[in-house]
C-alpha positions as CSV (number, residue, x, y, z in Angstrom):
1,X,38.9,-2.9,-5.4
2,X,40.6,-1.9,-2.5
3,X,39.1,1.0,0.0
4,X,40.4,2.4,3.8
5,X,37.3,1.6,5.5
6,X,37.6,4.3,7.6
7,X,37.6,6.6,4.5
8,X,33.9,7.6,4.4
9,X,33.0,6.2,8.3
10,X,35.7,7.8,10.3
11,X,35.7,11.1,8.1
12,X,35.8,14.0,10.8
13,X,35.0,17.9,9.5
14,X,36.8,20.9,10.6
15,X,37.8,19.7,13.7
16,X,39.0,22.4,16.1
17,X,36.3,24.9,14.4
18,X,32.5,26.0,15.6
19,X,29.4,27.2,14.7
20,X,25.9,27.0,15.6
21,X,23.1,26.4,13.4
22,X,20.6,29.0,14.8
23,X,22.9,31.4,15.0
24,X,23.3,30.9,10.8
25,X,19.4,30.3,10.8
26,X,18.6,33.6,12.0
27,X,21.5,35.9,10.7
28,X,19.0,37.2,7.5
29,X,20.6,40.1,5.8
30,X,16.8,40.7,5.5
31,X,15.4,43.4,7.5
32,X,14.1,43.0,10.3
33,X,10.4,43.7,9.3
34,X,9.9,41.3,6.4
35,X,8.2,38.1,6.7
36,X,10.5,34.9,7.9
37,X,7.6,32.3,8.7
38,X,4.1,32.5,7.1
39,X,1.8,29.7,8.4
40,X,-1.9,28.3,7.3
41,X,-3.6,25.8,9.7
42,X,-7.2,23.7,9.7
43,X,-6.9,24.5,13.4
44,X,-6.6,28.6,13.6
45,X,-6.2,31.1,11.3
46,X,-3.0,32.2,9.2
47,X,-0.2,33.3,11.2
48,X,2.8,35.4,9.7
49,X,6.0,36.2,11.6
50,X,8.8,38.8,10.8
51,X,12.3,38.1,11.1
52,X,12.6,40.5,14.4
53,X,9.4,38.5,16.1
54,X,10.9,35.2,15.7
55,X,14.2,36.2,16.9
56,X,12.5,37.8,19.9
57,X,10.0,34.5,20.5
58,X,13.3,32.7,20.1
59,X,15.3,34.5,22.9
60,X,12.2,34.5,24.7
61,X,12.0,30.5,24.6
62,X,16.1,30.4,25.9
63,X,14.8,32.2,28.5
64,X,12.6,30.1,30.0
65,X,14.8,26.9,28.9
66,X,17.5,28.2,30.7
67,X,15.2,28.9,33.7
68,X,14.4,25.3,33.7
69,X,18.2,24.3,33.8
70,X,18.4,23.5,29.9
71,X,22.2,22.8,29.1
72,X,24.3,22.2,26.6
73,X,23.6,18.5,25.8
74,X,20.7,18.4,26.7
75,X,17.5,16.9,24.6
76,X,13.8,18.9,24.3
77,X,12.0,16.5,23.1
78,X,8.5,17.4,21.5
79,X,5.1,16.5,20.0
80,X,4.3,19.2,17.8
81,X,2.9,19.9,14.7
82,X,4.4,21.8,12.0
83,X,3.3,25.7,13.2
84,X,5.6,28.6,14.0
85,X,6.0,28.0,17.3
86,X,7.7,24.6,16.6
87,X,9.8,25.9,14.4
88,X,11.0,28.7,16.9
89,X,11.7,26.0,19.7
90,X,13.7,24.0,17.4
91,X,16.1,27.2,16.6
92,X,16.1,28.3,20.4
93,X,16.6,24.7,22.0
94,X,19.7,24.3,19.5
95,X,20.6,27.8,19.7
96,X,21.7,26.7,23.2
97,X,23.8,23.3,22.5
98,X,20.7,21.2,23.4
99,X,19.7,18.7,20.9
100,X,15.9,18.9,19.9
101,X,14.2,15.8,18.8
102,X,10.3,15.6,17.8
103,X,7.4,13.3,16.7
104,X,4.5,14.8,15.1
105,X,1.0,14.5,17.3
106,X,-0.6,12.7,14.5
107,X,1.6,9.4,15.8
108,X,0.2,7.3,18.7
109,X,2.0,7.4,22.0
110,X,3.0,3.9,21.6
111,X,5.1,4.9,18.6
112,X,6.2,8.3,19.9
113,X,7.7,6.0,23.1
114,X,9.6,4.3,20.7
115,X,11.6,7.2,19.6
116,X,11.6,9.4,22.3
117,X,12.5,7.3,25.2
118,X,15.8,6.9,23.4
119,X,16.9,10.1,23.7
120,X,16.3,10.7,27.8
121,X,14.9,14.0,27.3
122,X,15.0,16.5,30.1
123,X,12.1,18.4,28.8
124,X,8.6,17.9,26.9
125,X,6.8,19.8,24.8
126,X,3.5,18.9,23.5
127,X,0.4,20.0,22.0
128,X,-3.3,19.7,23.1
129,X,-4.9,18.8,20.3
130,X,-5.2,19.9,16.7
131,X,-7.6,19.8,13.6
132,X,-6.8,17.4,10.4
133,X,-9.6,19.0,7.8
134,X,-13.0,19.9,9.6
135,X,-12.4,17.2,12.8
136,X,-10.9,18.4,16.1
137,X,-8.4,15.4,17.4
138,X,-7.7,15.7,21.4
139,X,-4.1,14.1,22.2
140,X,-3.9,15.3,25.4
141,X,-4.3,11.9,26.8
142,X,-1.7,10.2,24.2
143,X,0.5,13.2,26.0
144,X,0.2,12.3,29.5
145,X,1.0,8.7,28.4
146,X,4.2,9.9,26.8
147,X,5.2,12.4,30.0
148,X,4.2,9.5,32.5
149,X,6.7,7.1,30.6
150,X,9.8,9.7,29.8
151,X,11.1,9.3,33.3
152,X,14.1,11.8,32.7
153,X,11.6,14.9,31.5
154,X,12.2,17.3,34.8
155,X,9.6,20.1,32.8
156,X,6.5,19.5,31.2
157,X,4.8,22.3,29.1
158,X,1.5,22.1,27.1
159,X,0.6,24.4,23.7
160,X,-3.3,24.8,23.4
161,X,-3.7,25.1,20.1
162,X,-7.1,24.3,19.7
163,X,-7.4,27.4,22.2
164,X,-10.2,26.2,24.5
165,X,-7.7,23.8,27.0
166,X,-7.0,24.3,30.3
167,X,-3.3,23.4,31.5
168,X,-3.4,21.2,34.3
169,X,-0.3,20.4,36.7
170,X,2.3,18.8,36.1
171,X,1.9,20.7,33.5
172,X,3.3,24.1,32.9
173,X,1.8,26.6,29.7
174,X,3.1,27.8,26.6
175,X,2.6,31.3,28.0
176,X,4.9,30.5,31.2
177,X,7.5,29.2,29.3
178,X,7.7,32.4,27.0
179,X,7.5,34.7,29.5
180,X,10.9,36.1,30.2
181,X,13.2,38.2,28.3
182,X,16.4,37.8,27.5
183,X,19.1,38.1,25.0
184,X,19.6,35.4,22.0
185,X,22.2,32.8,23.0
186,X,24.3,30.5,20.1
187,X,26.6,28.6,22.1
188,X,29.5,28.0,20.1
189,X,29.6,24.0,19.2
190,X,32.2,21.5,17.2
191,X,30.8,21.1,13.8
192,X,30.0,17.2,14.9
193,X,28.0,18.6,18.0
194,X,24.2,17.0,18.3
195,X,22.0,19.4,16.4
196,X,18.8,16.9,16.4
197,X,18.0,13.7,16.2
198,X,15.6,12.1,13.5
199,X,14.1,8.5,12.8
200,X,13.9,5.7,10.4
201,X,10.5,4.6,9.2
202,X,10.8,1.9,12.2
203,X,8.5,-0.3,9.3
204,X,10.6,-3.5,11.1
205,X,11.4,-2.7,14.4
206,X,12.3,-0.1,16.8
207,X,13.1,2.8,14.8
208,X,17.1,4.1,15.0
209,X,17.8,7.2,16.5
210,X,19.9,9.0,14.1
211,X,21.9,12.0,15.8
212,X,22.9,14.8,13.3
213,X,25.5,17.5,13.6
214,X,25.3,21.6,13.4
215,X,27.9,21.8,10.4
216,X,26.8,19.0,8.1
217,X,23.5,20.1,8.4
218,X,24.4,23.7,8.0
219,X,26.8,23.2,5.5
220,X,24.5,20.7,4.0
221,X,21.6,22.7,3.5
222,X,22.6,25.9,2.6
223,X,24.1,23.8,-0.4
224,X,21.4,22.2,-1.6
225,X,18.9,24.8,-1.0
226,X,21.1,27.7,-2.7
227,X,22.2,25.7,-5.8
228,X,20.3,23.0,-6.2
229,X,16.8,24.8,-5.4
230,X,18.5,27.9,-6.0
231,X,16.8,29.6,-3.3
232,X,17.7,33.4,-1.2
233,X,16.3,36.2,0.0
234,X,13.1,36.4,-2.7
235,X,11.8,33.0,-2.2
236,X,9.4,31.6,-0.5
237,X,10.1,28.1,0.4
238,X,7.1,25.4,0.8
239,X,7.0,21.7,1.6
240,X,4.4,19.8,2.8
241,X,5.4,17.5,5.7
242,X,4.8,16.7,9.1
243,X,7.4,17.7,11.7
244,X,8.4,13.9,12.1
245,X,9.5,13.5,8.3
246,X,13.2,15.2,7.6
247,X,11.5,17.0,5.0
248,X,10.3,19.3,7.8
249,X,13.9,20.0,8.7
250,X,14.5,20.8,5.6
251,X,12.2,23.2,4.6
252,X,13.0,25.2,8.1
253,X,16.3,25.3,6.3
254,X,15.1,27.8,3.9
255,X,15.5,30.3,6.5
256,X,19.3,29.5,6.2
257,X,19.2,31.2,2.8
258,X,17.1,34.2,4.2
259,X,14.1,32.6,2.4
260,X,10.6,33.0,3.5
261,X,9.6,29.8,5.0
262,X,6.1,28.9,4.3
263,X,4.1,26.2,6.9
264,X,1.0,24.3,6.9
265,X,-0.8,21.8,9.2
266,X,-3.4,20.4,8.3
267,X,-5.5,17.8,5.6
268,X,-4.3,18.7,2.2
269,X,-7.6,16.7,1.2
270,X,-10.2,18.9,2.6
271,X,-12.3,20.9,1.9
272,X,-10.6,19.8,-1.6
273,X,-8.0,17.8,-3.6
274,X,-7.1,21.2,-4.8
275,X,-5.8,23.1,-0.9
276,X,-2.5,22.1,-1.5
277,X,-2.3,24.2,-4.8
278,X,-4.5,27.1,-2.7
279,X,-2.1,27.4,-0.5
280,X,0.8,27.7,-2.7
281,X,-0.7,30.2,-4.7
282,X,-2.5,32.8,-1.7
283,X,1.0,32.5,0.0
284,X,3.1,33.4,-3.7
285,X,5.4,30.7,-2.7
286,X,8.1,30.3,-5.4
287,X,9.3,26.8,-4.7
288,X,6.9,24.1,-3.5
289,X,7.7,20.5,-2.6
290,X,5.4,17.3,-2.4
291,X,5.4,13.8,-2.7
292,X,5.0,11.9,-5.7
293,X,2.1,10.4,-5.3
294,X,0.3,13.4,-4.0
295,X,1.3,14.5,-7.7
296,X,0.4,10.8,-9.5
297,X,-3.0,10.9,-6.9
298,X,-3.8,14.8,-8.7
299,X,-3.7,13.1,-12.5
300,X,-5.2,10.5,-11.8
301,X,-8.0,12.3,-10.5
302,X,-7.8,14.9,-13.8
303,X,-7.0,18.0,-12.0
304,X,-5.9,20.9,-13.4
305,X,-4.2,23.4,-11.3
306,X,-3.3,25.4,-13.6
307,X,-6.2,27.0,-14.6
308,X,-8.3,26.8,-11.5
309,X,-4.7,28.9,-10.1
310,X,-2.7,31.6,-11.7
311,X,0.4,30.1,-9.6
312,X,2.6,33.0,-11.1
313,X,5.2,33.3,-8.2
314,X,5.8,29.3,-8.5
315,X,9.0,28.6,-10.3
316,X,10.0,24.7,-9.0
317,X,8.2,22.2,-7.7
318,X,10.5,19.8,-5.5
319,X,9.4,16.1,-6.0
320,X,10.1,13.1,-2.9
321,X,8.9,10.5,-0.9
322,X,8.9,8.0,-4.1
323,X,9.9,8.2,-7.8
324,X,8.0,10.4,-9.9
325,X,6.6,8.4,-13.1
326,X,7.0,10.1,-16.2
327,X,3.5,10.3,-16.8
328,X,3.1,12.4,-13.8
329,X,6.1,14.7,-14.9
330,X,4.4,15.3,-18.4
331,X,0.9,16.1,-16.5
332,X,2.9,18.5,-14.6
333,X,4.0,20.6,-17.8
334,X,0.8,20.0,-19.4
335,X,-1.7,21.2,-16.4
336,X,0.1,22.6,-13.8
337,X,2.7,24.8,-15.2
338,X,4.7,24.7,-18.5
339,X,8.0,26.3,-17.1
340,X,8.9,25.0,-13.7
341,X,11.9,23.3,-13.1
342,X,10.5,19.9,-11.4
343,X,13.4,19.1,-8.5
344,X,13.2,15.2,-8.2
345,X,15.1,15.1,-5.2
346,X,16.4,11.8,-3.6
347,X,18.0,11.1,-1.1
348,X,16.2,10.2,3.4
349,X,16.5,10.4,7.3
350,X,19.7,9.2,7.3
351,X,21.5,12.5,5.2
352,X,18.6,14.6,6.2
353,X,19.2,15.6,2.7
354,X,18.8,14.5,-1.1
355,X,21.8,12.7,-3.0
356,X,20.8,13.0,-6.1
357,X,18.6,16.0,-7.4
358,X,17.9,18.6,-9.9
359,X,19.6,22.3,-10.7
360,X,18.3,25.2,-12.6
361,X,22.0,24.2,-14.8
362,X,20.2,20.3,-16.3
363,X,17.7,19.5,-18.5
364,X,14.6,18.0,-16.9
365,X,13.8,14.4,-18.2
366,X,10.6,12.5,-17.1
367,X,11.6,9.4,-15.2
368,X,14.6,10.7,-14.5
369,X,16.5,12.6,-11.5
370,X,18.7,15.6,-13.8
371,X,22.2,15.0,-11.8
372,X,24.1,13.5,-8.7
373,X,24.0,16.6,-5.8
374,X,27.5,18.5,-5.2
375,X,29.6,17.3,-3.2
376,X,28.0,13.8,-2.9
377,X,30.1,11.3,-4.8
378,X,27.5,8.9,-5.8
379,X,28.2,6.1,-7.7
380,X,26.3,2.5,-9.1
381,X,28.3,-0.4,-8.2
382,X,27.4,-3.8,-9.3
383,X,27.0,-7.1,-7.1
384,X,31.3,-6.9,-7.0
385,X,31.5,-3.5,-6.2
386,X,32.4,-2.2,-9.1
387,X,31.1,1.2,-10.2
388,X,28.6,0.8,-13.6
389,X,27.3,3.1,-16.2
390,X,23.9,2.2,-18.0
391,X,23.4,-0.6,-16.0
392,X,21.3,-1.6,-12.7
393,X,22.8,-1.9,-9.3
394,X,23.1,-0.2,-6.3
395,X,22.8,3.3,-5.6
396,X,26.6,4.4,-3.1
397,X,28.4,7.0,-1.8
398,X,32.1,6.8,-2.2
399,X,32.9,9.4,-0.2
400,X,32.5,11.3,3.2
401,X,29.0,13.7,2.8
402,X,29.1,16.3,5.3
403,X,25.3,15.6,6.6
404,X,26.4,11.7,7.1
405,X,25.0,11.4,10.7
406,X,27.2,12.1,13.8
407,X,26.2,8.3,14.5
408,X,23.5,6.1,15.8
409,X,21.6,6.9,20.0
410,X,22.9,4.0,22.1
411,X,25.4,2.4,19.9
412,X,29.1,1.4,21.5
413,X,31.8,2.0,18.9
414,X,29.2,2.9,16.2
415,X,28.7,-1.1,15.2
416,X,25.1,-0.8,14.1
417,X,25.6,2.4,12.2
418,X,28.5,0.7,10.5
419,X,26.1,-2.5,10.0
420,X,23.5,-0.7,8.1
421,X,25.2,1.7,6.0
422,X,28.8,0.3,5.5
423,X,28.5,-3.6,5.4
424,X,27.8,-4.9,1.9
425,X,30.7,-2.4,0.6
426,X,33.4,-2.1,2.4
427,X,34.3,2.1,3.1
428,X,31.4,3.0,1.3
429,X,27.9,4.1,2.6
430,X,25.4,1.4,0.6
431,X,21.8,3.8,0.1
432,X,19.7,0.6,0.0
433,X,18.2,1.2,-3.4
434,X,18.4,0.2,-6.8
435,X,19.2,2.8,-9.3
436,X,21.3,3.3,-13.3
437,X,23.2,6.1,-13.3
438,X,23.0,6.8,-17.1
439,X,26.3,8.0,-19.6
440,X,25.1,11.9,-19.4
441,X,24.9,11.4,-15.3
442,X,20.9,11.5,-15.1
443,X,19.8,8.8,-12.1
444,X,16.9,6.6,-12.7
445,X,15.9,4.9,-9.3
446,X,14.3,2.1,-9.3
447,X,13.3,1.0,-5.9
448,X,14.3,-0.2,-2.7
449,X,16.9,-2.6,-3.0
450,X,15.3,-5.1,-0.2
451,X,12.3,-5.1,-2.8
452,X,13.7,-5.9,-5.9
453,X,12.0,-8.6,-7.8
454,X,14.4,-11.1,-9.2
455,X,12.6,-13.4,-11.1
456,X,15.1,-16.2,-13.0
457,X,18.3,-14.4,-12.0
458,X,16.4,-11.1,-13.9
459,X,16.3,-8.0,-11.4
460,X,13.7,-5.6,-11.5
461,X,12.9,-2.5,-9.2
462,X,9.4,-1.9,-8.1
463,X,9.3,1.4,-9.3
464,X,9.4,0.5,-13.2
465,X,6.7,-2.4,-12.4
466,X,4.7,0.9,-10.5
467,X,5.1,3.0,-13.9
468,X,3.5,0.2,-15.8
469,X,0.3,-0.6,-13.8
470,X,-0.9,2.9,-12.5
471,X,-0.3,4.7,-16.2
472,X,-3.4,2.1,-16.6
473,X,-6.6,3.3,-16.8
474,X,-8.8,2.3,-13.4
475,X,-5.6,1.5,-11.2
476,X,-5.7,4.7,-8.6
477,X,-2.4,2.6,-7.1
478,X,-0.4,-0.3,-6.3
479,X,1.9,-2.5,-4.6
480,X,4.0,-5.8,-5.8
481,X,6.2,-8.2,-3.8
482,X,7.8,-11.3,-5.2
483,X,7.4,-14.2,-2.6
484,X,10.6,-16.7,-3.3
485,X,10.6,-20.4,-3.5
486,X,12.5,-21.5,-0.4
487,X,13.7,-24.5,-2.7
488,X,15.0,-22.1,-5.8
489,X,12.2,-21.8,-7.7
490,X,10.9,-19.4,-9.7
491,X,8.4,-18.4,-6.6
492,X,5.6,-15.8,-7.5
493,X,5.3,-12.1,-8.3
494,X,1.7,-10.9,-6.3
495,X,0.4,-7.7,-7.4
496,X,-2.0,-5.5,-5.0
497,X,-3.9,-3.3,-7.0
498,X,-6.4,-0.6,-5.6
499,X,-9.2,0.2,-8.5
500,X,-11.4,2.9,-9.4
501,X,-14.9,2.3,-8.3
502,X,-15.7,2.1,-12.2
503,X,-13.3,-0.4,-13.2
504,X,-14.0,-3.9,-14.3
505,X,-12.2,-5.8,-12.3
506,X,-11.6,-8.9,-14.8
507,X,-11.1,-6.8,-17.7
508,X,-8.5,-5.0,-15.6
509,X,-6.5,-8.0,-14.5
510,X,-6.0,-9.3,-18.5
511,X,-4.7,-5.8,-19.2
512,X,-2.6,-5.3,-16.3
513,X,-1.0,-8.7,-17.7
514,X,-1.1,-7.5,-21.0
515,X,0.9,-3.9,-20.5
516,X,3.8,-5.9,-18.3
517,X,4.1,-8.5,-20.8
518,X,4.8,-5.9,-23.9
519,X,6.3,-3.0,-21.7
520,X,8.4,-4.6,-19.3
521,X,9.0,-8.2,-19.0
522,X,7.2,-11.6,-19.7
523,X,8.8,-13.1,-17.0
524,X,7.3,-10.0,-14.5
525,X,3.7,-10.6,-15.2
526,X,2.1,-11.1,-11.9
527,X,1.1,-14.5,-10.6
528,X,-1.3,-13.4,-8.7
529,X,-3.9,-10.0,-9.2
530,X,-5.0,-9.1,-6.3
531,X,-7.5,-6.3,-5.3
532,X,-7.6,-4.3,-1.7
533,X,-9.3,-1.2,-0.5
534,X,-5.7,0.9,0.0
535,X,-2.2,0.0,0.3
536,X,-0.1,0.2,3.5
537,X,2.6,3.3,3.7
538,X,4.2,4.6,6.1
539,X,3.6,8.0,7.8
540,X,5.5,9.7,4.9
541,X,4.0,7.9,2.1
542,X,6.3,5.2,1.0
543,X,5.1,1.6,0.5
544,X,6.0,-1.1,2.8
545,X,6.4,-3.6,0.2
546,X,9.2,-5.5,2.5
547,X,6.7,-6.3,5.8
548,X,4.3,-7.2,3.1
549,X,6.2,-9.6,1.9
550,X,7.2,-10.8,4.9
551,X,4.0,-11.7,6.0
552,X,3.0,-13.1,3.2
553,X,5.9,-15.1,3.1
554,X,5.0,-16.7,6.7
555,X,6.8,-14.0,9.3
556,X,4.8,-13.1,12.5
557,X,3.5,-10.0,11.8
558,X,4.9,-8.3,14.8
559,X,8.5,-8.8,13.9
560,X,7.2,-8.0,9.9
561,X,5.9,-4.9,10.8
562,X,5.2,-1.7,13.4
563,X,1.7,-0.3,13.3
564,X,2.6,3.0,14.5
565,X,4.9,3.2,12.0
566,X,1.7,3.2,9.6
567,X,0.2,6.3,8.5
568,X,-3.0,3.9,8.3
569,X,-2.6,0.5,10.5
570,X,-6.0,-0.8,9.2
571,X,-4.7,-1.1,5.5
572,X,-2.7,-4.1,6.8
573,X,-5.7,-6.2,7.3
574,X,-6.5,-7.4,3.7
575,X,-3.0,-8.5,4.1
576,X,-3.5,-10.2,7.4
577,X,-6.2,-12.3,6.1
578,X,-4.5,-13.8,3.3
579,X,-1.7,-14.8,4.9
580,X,-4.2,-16.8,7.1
581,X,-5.7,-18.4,4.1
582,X,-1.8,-19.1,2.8
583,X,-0.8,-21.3,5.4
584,X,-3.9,-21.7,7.7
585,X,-5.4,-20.8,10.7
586,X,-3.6,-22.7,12.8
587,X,0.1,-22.0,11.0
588,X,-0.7,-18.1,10.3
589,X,0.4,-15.9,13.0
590,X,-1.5,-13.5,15.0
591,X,-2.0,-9.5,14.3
592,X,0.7,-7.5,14.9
């Protein structure tokens, strides 16, 4: 099949035009006294904020940026959570041409080093502390290690948000940096001009610096959010996320649409399984979004929020972070809400968007995702390149996307952006997971394509190995990796399970075997059953099935994986330890 490379990498949009994305962000046809950011928090108490206030905290911010000697170019770099304030720097730091870039404070300072000594920031924001449920976490010293080491930063300013901290130089306060007056500024910029810059999961290295532009993301969002989440003025938009997940850029999106955006910081665990639905339905938000297995963790727990909530404003429930299980979508319907539109939406960091999604125009089908997004041509190409209908491959895009990043931080002529997204087909972007893209144009992904389990030639996503073991009874999750036979063997399938405290273990394992054999595959049924307290994800949720497996196939750990990458580093030591007893004390390698 023959493709111009240069097709989907070299695409250029609107060149010669400009735009800025605050100035779209705040330009609500709303008046000026309704609500544009409403905000719950474990650390304070709500906080609401009209459309007029956060235009006037956003010229206020220019201000003092400006005072400073912010330009256009420039990177603000913070360590945030997600909270109005946040939000209101990101709008007035881009508002000006800068480029804002930010790590949540729940992330270690040898992890936030890793992505923000990248950028060369010439100012950092950060946070004192915050509270995650009913415990009060202090990272002011995390922050000092993160100023100390960001040799470019010329202005330092601290946010007490726990409200008892005293700024101490070289720091400068919040309350100095908002107070000075001036108008709103949008610098006109070229639609490729650095908006922000976001990061991979950085499960296997240093994470890449992914640089994204005003219009694709402007363009990009308003899309999606209009006519696939068919959002505007009347909505209230919700997602849970952190502010270092992409999710968090694109729920601030929602204000792009003149929807009420709707925040939250803080443990959607305490003092119940249940805040999460609270605070959807005390804040009469209309469309919600949450990862999958927040949803797969509320079934298997036999909540019903439904009738503990009237939820009468909600009207879809966005879906990411991991594919939903049918099971779970059918719990939805039964005990959360009979007539939402369920957005499965699919898509990462890289497009700072979802691919593939849902529209109030298809039919919702459990297990899969409803229809390909507009204006992304995705496609499933086989091992030859060849697109497929009904049958497993890869999951492509054949054609420019507008939200495609500007490019990678620190890469001459674009060669490692071209490496990771453009190598294994030539002109076309390669997603990096496994997916059939069915005959009425539904998507079924089925996992990461580094973690497919091919077992005699037979490929198999995780994901339909996942729908298997935790629609069992006892399983509250799982994780499988299949360890190859360096001399072409058959190798083995190991399966990680993590069990109710009521479940019998050995009973368990023969029906775990059992359900795989008849449901899925005879030739899938693990080799090895093994139990562990949790299994490792990243901050964002997903499962790090390939480190696993690379440690348990021998790798040093510290090449396998990155602990700050980790939303819990301490999950990895069941791991650890049999890889030790694999290959031995002396032959196993150290902790990362």
């Amino acid at each position: 099949m023959q493709r111009d490379p240069a097709l989907v990498t070299g695409a250029r949009w609107f060149p010669g035009g400009t735009l800025n994305y605050a100035e779209h962000a705040l330009a609500s046809r709303r008046a000026g006294h309704e609500l544009a950011v409403v905000s719950s928090s474990d650390t304070r108490d709500p906080v609401t904020m009209t459309w007029d206030e956060l235009r006037h905290l956003v010229a206020k911010l220019q201000a003092g940026l400006r005072l400073v000697g912010v330009e256009k170019g420039d990177v603000v770099a913070a360590y945030l959570p997600n909270i109005p304030e946040t939000l209101a720097l990101m709008l007035a730091t881009t508002g000006l041409g800068a480029i804002w870039t930010c790590c949540a404070p729940e992330m270690g300072s040898v992890g936030v080093l890793d992505r923000l000594a990248q950028t060369n920031p010439v100012v950092f924001v950060a946070i004192d502390g915050y509270k995650y449920g009913s415990k009060s976490r202090d990272v002011r010293g995390a922050a000092n290690v993160i100023r100390e080491s960001l040799t470019t930063v010329r202005t330092s300013v601290m946010l007490s948000y726990l409200g008892d901290t005293d700024v101490d130089t070289p720091w400068h306060s919040w309350e100095n940096l908002v107070d000075h007056d001036g108008p709103p500024h949008f610098e006109p910029v070229s639609f490729d001009h650095p908006l922000y810059i976001l990061y991979s999961s950085g499960t296997t290295g240093k994470p890449k610096a992914i640089v994204h532009g005003h219009g694709g993301i402007t363009l990009e969002h308003v899309k999606a959010l209009h006519y696939h989440f068919d959002l505007d003025e009347s909505d209230r938009f919700f997602w849970y996320s952190t502010t270092g997940w992409m999710m968090w850029n694109f729920c601030v999106s929602g204000l792009l649409v003149d929807a009420t955006v709707c925040l939250y910081d803080g443990d959607p665990g305490w003092p119940s399984s249940t805040t999460l639905w609270r605070i959807i339905d005390e804040n009469e938000v209309t469309c919600a979004g949450v990862g999958a297995s927040f949803l797969v963790a509320n079934m298997k727990d036999g909540l019903i929020p439904g009738t503990t909530f009237a939820l009468k404003e909600l009207v879809t429930l966005g879906v990411t972070g991991s594919a939903l299980p049918p099971a779970a979508a059918k719990w939805i319907y039964r005990d959360v809400k009979p007539d939402l539109l369920i957005n499965s939406f699919s898509g990462g960091t890289d497009v700072c968007t979802g691919i593939v999604g849902s529209s109030p125009l298809h039919p919702v089908i459990a297990g899969e995702i409803s229809c390909r997004c507009l204006g992304a041509k995705v496609e499933v190409f086989d091992d030859e390149g060849r697109p497929v209908i009904d049958v497993e491959g890869e999951l492509v895009v054949s054609a420019p996307l507008p939200s495609m990043p500007v490019g990678f931080l620190n890469d001459p002529e674009d060669r490692r952006y071209r490496a990771t997204y453009f190598e294994q087909y030539s002109g076309v972007w390669a997603h990096g997971d496994r997916a059939t893209l069915t005959r009425r144009g539904t998507i079924v992904i089925t996992g990461r394509s580094d973690g497919t389990l091919n077992r005699g030639g037979v490929r198999m996503g995780t994901a339909e190995f996942y729908s298997v073991v935790e629609d069992l009874e006892g399983i509250a999750d799982s994780l499988v990796v299949h360890l190859e036979d360096r001399d072409g063997g058959p190798g083995e399938i190991w399966l990680f399970v993590v069990v109710n405290s009521s479940a019998n273990v050995d009973d368990l394992t023969s029906r775990i075997s059992s359900a795989l054999r008849s449901q899925l595959s005879p030739r899938h049924v693990p080799d090895r059953i093994v139990v562990v307290p949790t299994i490792p994800r990243t901050a964002t949720g997903k499962k790090v099935e390939v480190p696993i497996k690379k440690i348990l196939s021998g790798a040093d750990p510290a090449s396998a994986v990155t602990l700050s990458a980790l939303g819990d580093p301490d999950s990895l030591a069941p791991f650890l330890e049999l890889a030790r007893t694999r290959f031995g004390e002396d032959s196993a390698p150290a902790s990362p």
